[in-house]
N, C-alpha and C positions, 0 to 999 in steps of 0.2 A: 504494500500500500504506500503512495510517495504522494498522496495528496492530501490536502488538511484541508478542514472546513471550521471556518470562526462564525461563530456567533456574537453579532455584535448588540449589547441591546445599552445602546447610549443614542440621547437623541442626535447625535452627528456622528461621518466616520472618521476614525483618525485617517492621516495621510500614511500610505503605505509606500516607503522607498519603492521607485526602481529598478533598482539592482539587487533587491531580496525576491523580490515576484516576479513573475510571468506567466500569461494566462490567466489574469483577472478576469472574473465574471461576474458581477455584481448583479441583484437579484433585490428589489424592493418592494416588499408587503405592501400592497395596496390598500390594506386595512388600516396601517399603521407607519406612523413615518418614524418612527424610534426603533422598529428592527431592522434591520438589514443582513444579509446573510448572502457573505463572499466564499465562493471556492477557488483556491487556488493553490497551484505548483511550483514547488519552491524551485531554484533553480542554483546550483544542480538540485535533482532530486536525491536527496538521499533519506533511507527509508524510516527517516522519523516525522511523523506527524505531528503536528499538536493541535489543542484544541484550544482558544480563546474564548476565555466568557469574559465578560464590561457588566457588573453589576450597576443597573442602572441608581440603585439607591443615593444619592449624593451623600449618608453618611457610608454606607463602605464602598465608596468606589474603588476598586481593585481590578488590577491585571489578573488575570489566572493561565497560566499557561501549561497546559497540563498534559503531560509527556503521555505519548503512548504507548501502549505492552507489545507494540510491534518494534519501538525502537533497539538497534542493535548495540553491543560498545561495550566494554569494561565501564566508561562514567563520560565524564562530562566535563569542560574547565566547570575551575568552581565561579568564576564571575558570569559564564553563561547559567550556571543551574542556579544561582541568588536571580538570575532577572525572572525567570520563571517560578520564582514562589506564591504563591497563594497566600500563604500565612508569613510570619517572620522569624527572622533567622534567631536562632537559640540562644542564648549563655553569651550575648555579643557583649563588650564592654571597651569602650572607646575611654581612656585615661585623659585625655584633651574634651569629652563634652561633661566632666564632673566638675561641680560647683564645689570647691570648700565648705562654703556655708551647708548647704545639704548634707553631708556629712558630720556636719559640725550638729546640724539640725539632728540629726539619725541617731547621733551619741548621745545626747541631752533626754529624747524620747525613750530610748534602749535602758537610759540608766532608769528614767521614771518607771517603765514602764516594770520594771526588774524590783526596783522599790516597794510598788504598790503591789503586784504579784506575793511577797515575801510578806508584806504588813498585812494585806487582806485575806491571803489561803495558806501559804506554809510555814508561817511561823503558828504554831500550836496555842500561844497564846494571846494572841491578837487574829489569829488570821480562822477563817471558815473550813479550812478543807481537811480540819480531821472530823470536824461536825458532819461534814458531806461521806466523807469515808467511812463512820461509824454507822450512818443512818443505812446509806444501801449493804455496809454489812450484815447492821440484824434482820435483811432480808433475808440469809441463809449461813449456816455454817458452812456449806462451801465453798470452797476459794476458789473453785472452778465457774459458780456462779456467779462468785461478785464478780469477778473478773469479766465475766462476759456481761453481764449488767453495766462497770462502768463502760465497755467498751460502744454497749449499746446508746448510754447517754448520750459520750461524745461522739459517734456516730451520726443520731439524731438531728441533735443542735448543729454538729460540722454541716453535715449535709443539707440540713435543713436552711439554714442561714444562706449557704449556697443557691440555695435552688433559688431561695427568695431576693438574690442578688441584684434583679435587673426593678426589681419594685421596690426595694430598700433604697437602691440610690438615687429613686426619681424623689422620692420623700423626704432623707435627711442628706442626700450629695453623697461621693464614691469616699470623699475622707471619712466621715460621720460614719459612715457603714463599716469601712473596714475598721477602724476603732472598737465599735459595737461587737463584728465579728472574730477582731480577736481577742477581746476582754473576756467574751465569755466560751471563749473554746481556750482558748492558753490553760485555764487553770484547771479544767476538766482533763485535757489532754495532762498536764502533769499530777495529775492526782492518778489518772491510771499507768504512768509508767512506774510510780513511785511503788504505788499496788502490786504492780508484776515484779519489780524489783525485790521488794521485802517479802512476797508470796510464793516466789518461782519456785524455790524447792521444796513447797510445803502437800504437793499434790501425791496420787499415788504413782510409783514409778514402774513407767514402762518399758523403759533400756536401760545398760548404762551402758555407753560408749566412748567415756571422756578418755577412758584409757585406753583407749584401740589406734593403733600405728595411723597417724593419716586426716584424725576425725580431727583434732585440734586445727589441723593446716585448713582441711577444707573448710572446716566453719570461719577461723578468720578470713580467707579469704573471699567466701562468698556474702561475710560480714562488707567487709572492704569495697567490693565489688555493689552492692547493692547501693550503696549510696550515690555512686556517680547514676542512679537511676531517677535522681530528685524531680522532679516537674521543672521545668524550667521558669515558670516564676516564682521559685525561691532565691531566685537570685538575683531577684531585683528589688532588692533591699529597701532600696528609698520606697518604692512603693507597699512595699510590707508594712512597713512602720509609717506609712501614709504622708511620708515628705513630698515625695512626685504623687499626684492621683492615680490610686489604684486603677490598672485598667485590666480587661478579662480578654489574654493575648490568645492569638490562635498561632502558634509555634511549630514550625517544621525544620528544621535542621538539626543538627547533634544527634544526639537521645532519639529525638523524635522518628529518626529514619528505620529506624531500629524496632522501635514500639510508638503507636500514637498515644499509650496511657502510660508511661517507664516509671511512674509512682506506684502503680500497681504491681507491674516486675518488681522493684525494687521491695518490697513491702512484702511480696511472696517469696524472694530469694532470702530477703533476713529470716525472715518465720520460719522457714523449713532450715535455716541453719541454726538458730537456737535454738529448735525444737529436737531437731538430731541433739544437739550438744546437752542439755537439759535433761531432756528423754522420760518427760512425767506428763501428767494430766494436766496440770497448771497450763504450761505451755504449750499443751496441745489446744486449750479452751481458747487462750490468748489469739495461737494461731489462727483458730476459725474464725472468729469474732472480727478480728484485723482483716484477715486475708476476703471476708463477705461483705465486710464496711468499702474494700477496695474494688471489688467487683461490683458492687452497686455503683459505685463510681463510674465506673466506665461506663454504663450504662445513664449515669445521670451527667455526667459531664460530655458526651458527644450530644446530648438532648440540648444542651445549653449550646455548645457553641454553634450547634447547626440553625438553632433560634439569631444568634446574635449575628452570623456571619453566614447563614443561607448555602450560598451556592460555592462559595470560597472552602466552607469549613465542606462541602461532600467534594471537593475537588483536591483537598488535603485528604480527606477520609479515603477517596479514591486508590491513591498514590502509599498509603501507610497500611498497618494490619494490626492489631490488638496484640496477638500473640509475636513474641521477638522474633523476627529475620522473616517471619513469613511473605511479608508483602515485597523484601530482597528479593527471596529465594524463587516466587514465583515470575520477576520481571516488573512488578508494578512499580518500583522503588531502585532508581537506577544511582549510585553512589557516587559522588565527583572524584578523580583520580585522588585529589589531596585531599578528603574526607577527615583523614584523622586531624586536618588541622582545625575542627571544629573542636576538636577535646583539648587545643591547646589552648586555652583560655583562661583567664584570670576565675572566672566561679570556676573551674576544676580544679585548678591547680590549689586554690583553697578550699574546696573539698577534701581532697586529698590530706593536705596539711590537716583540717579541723575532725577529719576519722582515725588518723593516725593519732592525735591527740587524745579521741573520748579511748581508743582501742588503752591509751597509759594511763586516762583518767580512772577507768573502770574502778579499780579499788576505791577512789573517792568517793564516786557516783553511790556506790552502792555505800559506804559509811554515812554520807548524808542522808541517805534515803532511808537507813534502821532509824535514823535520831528523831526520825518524824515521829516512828512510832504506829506506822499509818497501816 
């Protein structure tokens, strides 16, 4: 196949070089003078097609240019596969477009934010969250239960607050919300790792493997391995902490080529490697709980971005697969030869730095977390 067919739906057409086309055939809907719809052959031909969609909406107006399962190649330059993204490129971070101030701004909110955190839930005598930890405990003497109870909450509310994202910001603004959304999932969220922390080896045991040749290695490293699986907007920190306005990205590069949901890889690769490593009930309950809060995700997170971004987010959906390499392996997802220079980048390489950290911190982690008591 060496011919492409774009669909244009803007009320004008762009100008088409030249010396890219030949054998223009231009075709205009007499019903409507905002579509138009050109076939034509590139020249030379060679056997990659694409397809253009022109979102006519003027908030997302976007290029889509969306490779076909017939194109042939090991990849692509990578300045040629960034002009045809649909979504935006991943973990990018430009050192020349950061403001001092914003950062300066980021530290001041990070320290409050760490302050009020500490005075209002984990300090035991000022703070709510053993009150919170007691209540859903005498819901059962199981710690497989609570456990899967907290994980239920913060599931709820995480997701919840999610879903209701695109109505929460029309009513208090994208700052206001994310403030809201993370005041009350932060403390949820560390109230149940603190749980799994002081609880993990209180279930009954179903292996033990920690002393078997091998299992130590695999678990750190599929520990290690899991976190470069983050979402790509944890790494845009000013908008975490709501310095820049949070905005709800649709991301294709890095990570993303790989998996369209890699918080969910990641999140199922730690699980099944604590849970090998642990090898009890505790963490088997944890695991389900996390690993089903994650797959509703996928499920509620393509519902969101297909609302927000239409035709762009099914022409990312297109081109990606849920499950990792899938959508590689089949051709749908063709790699730029310099690929890995997407992982060379300032949020990995501090990734890296900050897991080999918690991987030294562990002993601490886990003595703060008995003092709670929790």
């Amino acid at each position: 196949m060496s011919s492409s067919s774009c669909l244009l739906l803007l009320p004008s057409v762009p100008r088409i070089k030249k010396e890219a086309f030949a054998n223009i055939r231009t075709k205009r809907d007499a019903s409507t003078s905002a579509s138009v719809s050109i076939s034509c052959k590139l020249k030379p031909a060679p056997p990659c097609p694409l397809t253009l969609f022109f979102n006519s909406n003027p908030a997302k107006q976007k290029i889509v240019l969306v490779r076909s399962r017939t194109e042939t190649g090991s990849g692509t330059d990578s300045d040629t596969d960034l002009a045809t993204l649909a979504g935006e490129d991943s973990a990018a971070f430009d050192l020349k477009n950061q403001k001092l101030t914003s950062w300066v701004y980021f530290s001041v909110i990070l320290g409050v934010v760490l302050f009020l955190l500490q005075l209002l839930w984990i300090d035991n005598s000022t703070g709510y969250g053993k009150a919170f930890i007691d209540s859903v405990s005498s819901l059962s003497d199981s710690h497989e239960v609570v456990m899967l109870v907290l994980i239920l909450i913060f599931a709820t509310v995480h997701s919840g607050l999610a879903s209701l994202r695109d109505m929460g910001e029309k009513v208090i603004g994208a700052r206001a919300y994310r403030i809201l959304f993370a005041g009350v999932s932060l403390p949820l969220a560390v109230s149940t790792i603190v749980y799994f922390i002081n609880h993990r080896y209180d279930g009954m045991q179903l292996w033990q493997l920690q002393g078997a040749p091998g299992v130590h290695q695999i678990v750190w490293l599929s520990s290690f391995v899991s976190f470069f699986f983050l979402y790509p907007s944890t790494f845009n920190l000013l908008e975490v902490a709501a310095v820049d306005e949070p905005k709800m990205h649709l991301w294709e590069t890095g990570v993303m080529r790989i998996t369209r949901h890699p918080q969910m890889v990641g999140q199922v690769i730690w699980c099944l490697a604590h849970t090998l490593w642990i090898g009890n009930s505790v963490a088997a309950a944890a695991s389900l709980g996390l690993i089903g809060h994650h797959l509703f995700g996928v499920w509620n997170g393509d519902k969101r971005l297909a609302t927000r971004y239409g035709e762009a987010f099914e022409a990312v959906k297109r081109r990606t697969s849920v499950i990792p390499f899938a959508a590689i392996i089949t051709g749908r997802q063709i790699l730029p030869k310099d690929y890995h220079k997407e992982f060379i980048r300032l949020p990995y390489l501090t990734i890296t730095a900050l897991t080999l950290g918690a991987y030294i911190a562990h002993p601490l982690m886990q003595s703060a977390s008995f003092l709670l008591h929790w």
